[in-house]
C-alpha positions as CSV (number, residue, x, y, z in Angstrom):
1,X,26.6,160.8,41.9
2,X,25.6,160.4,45.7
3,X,22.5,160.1,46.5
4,X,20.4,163.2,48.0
5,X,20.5,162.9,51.6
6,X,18.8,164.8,54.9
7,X,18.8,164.9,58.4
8,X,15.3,163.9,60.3
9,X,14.6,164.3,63.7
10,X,13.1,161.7,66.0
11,X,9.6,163.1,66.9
12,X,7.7,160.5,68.7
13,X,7.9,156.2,69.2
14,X,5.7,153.5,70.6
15,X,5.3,149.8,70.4
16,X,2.7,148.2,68.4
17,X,2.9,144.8,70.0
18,X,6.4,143.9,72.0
19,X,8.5,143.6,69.3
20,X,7.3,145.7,67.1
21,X,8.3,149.5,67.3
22,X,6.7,152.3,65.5
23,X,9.5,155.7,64.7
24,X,8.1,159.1,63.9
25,X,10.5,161.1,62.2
26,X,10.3,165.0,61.3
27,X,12.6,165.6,57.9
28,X,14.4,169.0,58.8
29,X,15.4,170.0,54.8
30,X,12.5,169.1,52.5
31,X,9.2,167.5,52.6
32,X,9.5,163.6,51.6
33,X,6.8,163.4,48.9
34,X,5.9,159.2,48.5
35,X,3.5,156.7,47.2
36,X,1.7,154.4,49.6
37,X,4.1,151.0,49.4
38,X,7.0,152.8,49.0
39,X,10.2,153.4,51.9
40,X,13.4,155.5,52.7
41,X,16.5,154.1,53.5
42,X,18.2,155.5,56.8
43,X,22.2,155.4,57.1
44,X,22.6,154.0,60.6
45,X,26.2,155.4,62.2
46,X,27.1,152.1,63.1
47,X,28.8,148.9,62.0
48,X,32.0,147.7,61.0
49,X,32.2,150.6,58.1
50,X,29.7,153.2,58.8
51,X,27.1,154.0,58.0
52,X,25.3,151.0,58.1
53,X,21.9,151.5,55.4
54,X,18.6,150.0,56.3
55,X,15.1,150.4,53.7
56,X,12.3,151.0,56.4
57,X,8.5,151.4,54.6
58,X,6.2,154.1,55.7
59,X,3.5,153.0,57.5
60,X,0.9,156.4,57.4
61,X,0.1,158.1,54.2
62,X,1.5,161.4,53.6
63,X,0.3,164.3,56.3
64,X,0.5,168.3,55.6
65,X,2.6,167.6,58.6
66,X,5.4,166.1,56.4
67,X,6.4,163.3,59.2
68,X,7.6,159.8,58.1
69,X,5.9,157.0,60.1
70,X,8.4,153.9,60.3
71,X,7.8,150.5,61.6
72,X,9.8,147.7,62.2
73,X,10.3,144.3,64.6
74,X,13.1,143.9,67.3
75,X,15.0,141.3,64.6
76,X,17.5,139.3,67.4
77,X,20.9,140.6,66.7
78,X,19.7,143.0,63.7
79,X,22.3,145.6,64.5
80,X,19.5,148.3,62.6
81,X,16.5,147.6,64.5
82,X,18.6,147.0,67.9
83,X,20.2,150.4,67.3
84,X,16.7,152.2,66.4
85,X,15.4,151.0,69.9
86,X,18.1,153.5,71.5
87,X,16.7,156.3,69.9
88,X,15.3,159.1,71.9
89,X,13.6,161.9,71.1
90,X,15.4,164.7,69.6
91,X,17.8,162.3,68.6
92,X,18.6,163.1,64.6
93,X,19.1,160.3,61.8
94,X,20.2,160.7,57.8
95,X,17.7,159.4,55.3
96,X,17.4,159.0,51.7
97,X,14.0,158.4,49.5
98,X,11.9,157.5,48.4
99,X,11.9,154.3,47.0
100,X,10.2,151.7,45.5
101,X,7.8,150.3,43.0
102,X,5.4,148.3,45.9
103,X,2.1,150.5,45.4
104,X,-1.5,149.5,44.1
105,X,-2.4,150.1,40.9
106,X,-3.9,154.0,40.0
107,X,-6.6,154.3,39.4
108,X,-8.0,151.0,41.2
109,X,-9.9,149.3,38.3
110,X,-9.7,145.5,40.1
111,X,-9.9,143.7,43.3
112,X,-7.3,144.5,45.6
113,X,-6.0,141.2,47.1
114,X,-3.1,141.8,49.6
115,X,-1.7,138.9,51.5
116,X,1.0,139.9,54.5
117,X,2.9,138.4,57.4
118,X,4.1,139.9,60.0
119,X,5.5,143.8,59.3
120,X,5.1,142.7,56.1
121,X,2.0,144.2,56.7
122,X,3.6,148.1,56.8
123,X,2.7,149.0,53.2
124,X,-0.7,147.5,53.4
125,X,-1.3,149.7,56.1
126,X,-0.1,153.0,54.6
127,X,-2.1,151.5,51.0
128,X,-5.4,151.0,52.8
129,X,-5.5,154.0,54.9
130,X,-4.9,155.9,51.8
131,X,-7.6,154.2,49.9
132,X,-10.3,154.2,52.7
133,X,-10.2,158.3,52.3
134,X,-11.3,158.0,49.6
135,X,-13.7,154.9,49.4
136,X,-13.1,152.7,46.2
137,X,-15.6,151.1,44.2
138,X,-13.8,147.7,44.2
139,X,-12.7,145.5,47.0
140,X,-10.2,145.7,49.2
141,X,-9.1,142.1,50.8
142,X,-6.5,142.0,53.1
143,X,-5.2,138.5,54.7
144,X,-3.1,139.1,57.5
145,X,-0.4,135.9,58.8
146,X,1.3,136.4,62.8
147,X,3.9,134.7,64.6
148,X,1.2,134.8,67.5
149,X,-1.6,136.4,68.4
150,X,0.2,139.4,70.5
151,X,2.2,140.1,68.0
152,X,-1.0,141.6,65.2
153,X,-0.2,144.3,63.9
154,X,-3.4,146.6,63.5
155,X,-5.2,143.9,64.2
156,X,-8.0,146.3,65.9
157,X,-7.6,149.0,64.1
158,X,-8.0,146.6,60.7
159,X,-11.4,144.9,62.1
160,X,-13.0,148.4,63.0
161,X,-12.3,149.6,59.0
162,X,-13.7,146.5,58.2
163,X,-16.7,146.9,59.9
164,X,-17.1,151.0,58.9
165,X,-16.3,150.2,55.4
166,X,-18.1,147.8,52.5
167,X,-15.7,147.5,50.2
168,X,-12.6,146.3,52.9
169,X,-12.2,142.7,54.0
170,X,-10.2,141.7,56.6
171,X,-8.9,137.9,57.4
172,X,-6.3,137.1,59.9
173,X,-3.9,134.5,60.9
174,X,-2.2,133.7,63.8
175,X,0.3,131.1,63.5
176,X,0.7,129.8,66.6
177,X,-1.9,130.1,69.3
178,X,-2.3,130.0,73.3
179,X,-2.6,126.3,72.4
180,X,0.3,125.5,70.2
181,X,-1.2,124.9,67.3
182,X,0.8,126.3,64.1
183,X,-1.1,127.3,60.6
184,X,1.3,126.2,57.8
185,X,1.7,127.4,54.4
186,X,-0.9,125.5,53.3
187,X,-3.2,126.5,55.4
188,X,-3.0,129.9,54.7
189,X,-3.7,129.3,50.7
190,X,-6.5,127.5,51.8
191,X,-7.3,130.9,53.4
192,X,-7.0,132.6,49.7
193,X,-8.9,129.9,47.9
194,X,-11.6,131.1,50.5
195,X,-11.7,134.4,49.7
196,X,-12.0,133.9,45.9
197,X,-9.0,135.9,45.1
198,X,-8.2,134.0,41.5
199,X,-9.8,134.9,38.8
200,X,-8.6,138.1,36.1
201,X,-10.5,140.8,38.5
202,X,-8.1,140.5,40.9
203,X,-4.3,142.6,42.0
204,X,-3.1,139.9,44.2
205,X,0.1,141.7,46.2
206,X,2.2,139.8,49.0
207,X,4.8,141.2,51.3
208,X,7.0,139.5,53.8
209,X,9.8,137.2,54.3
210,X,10.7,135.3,51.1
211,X,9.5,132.1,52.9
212,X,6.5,133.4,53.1
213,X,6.2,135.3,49.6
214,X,7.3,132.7,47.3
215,X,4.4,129.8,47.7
216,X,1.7,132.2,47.4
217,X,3.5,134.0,44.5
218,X,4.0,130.0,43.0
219,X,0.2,129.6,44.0
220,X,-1.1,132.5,41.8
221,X,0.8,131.6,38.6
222,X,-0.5,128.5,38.8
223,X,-3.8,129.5,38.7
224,X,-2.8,131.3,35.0
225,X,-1.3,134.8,36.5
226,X,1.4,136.4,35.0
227,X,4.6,136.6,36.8
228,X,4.5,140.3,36.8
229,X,0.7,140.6,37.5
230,X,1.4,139.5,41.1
231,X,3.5,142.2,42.8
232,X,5.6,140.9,45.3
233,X,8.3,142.8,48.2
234,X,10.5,141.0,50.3
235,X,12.6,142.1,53.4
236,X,14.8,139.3,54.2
């Protein structure tokens, strides 16, 4: 059996940093109900057999409003993302969802540890605003990798709800600065031994490229976690 599908209409964009585009879309047949981590898969009306199908996470919680908020980098010759930078307003796609098993453990009994690169940093986003709304009584620790410093996502916004809240941490990243410098893998679990992120009080959950995600995934089960106990998304 197909999958359920629906038209959404393109309500607003804007750019995060310059290559990093953020897509409001307004689902015109039925409210998309979804879990903070989770995504919907658009069918793109392009490529060699149409349409072509993309997985894009939300980036916003859910709003009485009902709109999906998408973001996603300007990936050099990514016929999906190069095609969503046409997109006007008004302009109408077909999406499917949700999907996905990406989302922080209900209700929040443990430290939240979330390490991200990059967009990788989408369902964090949509997690932690969530969360914040509703204060937790355990810690939320978010360390945050770049490619370079203008290219942060939330970086601002993430250091404000640091500051406003006690139980969020934020540590970020960049991995190449105005100077040239590069932080490398092990640098950034050098990072994570900082923040005390090991022992069994801890949800450690990593999102990016698999690069990225498979050290510190390595990293944790070698200090004694389960496989399973470290949740893990990829998007490469």
């Amino acid at each position: 059996m197909p999958e359920p599908t629906q038209r959404a209409t393109v309500l607003r964009f804007r750019d995060l940093t310059p290559s990093v585009r953020e897509l409001v879309l307004g689902p015109q047949q039925r409210k998309v109900s979804f879990a903070p981590g989770q995504w919907v898969s658009l069918r793109l009306p392009i490529g060699e057999r149409p349409p072509l199908t993309r997985a894009y996470t939300m980036s916003e919680p859910e709003s009485l409003a009902g709109e999906l908020v998408l973001v996603f980098d300007r990936v050099p010759h990514g016929r999906g993302s190069q095609y969503l930078y046409t997109l006007k307003t008004g302009d109408v796609l077909e999406l499917a969802g949700p999907y996905g098993t990406f989302i922080p453990p209900e209700p929040l009994t443990k430290d939240l540890l979330l390490v991200g690169r990059y967009t990788g940093l989408v369902p964090f986003h949509c997690m932690i605003r969530a969360l914040l709304a509703r204060p937790p009584a355990r810690m939320i620790i978010l360390l945050a990798s770049a490619p370079s410093a203008i290219e942060q996502l939330y970086h601002e916004e993430f250091t404000a709800l640091a500051a406003a809240h006690a139980t969020f941490r934020y540590v970020s990243l960049v991995e190449r600065d105005e100077a040239g410098s590069v932080v490398n893998r092990e640098q950034v679990i050098e990072a994570l031994a900082a923040l005390g992120g090991e022992g069994p009080d801890v949800v450690p959950m990593i999102c990016g490229i698999r690069s990225f995600v498979r050290p510190l995934r390595e990293y944790f089960t070698a200090r004694g976690f389960p496989r399973r106990a470290v949740r893990v998304e990829t998007y490469d």
